[in-house]
C-alpha positions in Angstrom: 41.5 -57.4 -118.1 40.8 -56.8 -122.0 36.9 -56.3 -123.0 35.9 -55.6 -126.2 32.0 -54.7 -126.3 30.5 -54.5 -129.6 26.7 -55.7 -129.8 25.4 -55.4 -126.3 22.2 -57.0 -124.9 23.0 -56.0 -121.8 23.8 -52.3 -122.3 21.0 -50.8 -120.5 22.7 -52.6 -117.6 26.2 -52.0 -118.3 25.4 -48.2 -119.2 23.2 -47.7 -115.7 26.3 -49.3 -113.3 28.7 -47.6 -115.1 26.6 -44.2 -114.7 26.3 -44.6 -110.8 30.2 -44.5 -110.5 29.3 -44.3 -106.7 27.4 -47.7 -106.9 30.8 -49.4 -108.0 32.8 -47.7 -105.2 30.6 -48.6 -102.6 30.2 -52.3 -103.7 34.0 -52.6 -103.6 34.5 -51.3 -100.4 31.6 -53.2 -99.1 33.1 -56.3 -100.7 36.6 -55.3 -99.2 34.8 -55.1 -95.6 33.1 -58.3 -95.6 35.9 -59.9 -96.6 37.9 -58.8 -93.3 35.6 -57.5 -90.8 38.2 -56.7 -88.3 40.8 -55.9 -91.2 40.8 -52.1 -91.4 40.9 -50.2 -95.1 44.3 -49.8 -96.4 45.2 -47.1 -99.1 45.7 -50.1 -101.2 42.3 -50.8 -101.2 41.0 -47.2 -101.6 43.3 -47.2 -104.4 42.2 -50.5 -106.4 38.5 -49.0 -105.8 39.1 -46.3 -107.3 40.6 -48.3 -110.2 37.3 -49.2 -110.7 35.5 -45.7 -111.7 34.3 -45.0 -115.3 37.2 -42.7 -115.8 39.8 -45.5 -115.3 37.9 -48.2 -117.1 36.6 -46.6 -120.6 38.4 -46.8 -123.1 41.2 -48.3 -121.3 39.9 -51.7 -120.1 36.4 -51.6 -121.7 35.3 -50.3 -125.3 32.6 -49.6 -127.6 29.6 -48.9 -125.0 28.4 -46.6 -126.8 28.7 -46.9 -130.5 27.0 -44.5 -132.5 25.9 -46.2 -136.5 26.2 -42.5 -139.1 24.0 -43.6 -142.0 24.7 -42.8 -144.7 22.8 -40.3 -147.2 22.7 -42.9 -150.1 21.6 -46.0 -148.0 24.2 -48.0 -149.2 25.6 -48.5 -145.2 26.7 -46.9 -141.8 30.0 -45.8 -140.5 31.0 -46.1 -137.0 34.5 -45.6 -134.8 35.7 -48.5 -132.7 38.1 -48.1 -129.9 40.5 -50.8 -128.9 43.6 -50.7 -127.0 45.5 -49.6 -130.4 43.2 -46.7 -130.8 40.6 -45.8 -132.5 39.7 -46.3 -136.1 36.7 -45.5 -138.6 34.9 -48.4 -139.9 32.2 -48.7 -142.9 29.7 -51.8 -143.4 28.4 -51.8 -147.0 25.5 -53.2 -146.9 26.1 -53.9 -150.7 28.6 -56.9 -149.9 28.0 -57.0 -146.1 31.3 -56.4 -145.6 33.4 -54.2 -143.0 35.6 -51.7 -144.8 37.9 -48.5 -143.4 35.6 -45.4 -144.2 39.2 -44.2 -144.2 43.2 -43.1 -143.5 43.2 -41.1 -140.7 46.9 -40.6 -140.6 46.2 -39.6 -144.9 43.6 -37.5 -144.0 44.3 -35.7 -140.9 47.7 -34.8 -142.6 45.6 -32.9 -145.6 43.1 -31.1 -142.9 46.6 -29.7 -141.0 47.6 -28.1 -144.6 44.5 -26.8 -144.8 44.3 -25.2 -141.2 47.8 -24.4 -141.2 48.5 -25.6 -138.3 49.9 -28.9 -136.2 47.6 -32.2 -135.6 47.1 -35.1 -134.3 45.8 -38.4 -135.8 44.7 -39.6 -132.3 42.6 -37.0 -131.5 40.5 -36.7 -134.5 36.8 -37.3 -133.7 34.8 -36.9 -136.9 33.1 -34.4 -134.8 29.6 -33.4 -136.4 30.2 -35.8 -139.3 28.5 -37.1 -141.8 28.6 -40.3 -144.4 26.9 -38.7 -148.1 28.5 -42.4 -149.5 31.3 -44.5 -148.8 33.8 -42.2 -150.8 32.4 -38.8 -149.9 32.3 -37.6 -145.8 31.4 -33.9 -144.3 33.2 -33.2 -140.7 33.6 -29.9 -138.2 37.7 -28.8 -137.5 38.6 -25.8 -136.6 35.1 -24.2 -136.4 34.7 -24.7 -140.3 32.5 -27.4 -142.1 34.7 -29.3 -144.5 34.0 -32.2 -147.5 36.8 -34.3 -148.0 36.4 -36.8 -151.2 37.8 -40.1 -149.8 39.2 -41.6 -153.4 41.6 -38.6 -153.3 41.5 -37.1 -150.0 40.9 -33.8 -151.6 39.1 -31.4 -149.2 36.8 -28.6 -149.5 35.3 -25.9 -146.8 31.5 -25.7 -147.3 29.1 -23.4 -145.5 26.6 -24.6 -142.8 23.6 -23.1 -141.6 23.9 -24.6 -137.9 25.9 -22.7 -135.6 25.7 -25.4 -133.0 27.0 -28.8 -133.9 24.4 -30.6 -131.9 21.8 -29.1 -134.4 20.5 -30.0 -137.1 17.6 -29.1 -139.5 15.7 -31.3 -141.0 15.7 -31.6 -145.1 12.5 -29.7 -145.5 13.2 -27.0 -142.8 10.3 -28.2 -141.2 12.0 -29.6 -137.9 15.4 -28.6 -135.4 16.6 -32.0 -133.7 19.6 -30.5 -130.7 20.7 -31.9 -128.0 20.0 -30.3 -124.7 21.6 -31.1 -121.2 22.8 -34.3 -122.8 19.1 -35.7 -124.0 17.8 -35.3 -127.6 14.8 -32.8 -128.5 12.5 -32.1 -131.3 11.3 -29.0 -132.3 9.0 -28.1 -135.0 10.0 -24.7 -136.8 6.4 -23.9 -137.9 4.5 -23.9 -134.3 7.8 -24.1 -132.1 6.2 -27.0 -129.9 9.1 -29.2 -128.9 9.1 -32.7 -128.0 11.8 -34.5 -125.5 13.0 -37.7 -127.4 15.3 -39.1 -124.8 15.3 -39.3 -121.0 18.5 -41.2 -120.2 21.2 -38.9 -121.1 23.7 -38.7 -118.9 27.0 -36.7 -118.6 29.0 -40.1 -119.9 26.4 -40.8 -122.7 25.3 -37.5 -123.7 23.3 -37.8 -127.2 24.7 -36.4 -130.3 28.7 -37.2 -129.8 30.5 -40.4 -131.1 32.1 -41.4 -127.9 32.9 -39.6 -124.3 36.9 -40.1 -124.4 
């Protein structure tokens, strides 16, 4: 079985049965029962159920259910990562040309962030974790609890200086609001009068707000 999910009507659906993991275990077994009344379970069929949780299933038979658009700070498009069977890849639609474009070379640019870190990575796990799109040649990312800006035409990197502690923060451009996420839903709080505002109410442990994907 090979699913490749990228514009979902039916997410809402897809996102609450895939939540209830217990819902799919219970419908397989019942189907399993039903099917031979007098037939008692085998460890076969345990097993295939189990087949069927979230944790065997995402990213391994079905991909993209929760794709995340970064805009980016010039308006000129949105980056996103897609996850297929080869992996997973970073994507830019320039809304210029309409086009889909690599934002760009993992392999080229995980090998410049090792140098810098002085250490040993992999291309496969990069995340883009707390990153940002300032234009299609220009990114911002978090690795190895430093903020770096890497400058896509030459892959030149440089550490900058962030305010935000915690990666699922962020401050607003006039210092006027703090959007973080908090046991995985998304909040608003305003820095002047410190009321705070719940923006979400489906987060989940799966599809906590404020990450790229839940590998």
């Amino acid at each position: 079985m090979y699913i490749n999910v990228y514009l979902l009507s039916n997410f809402q659906f897809m996102r609450t049965l895939i939540t209830n993991s217990s819902c799919i275990f219970i419908i397989i077994l019942s189907n399993l029962s039903l099917n031979g009344v007098a037939q008692q379970l085998t460890p076969e069929d345990y097993k295939r159920a189990v087949s069927f949780m979230p944790n065997n299933i995402i990213n391994k038979h079905i991909f993209n259910l929760n794709i995340q658009p970064l805009w980016s700070y010039d308006s000129s498009g949105f980056a996103y990562i897609k996850i297929d069977k080869a992996g997973r890849s970073f994507e830019f639609y320039d809304l210029g040309d309409g086009k889909v474009k690599p934002l760009f070379d993992v392999k080229q640019l995980v090998k410049v962030l090792a140098d810098s870190l002085q250490t040993k990575l992999k291309p496969d796990r990069f995340t883009f974790s707390g990153g940002k799109v300032i234009n299609k040649n220009t990114i911002t990312f978090r690795a190895g609890n430093k903020m770096w800006m890497a400058n896509l035409l030459n892959y030149e990197l440089t550490q900058i200086k962030t305010q935000n502690s915690n990666e699922f923060e962020e401050r607003s451009p006039d210092g006027k609001w703090l959007a973080y996420v908090k046991e995985y839903d998304l909040f608003l709080k305003s820095l002047e009068t410190g009321a705070v505002r719940k923006l979400s109410n489906d987060g989940t442990r799966l599809f906590q707000y404020g990450t790229e994907d839940y590998t």
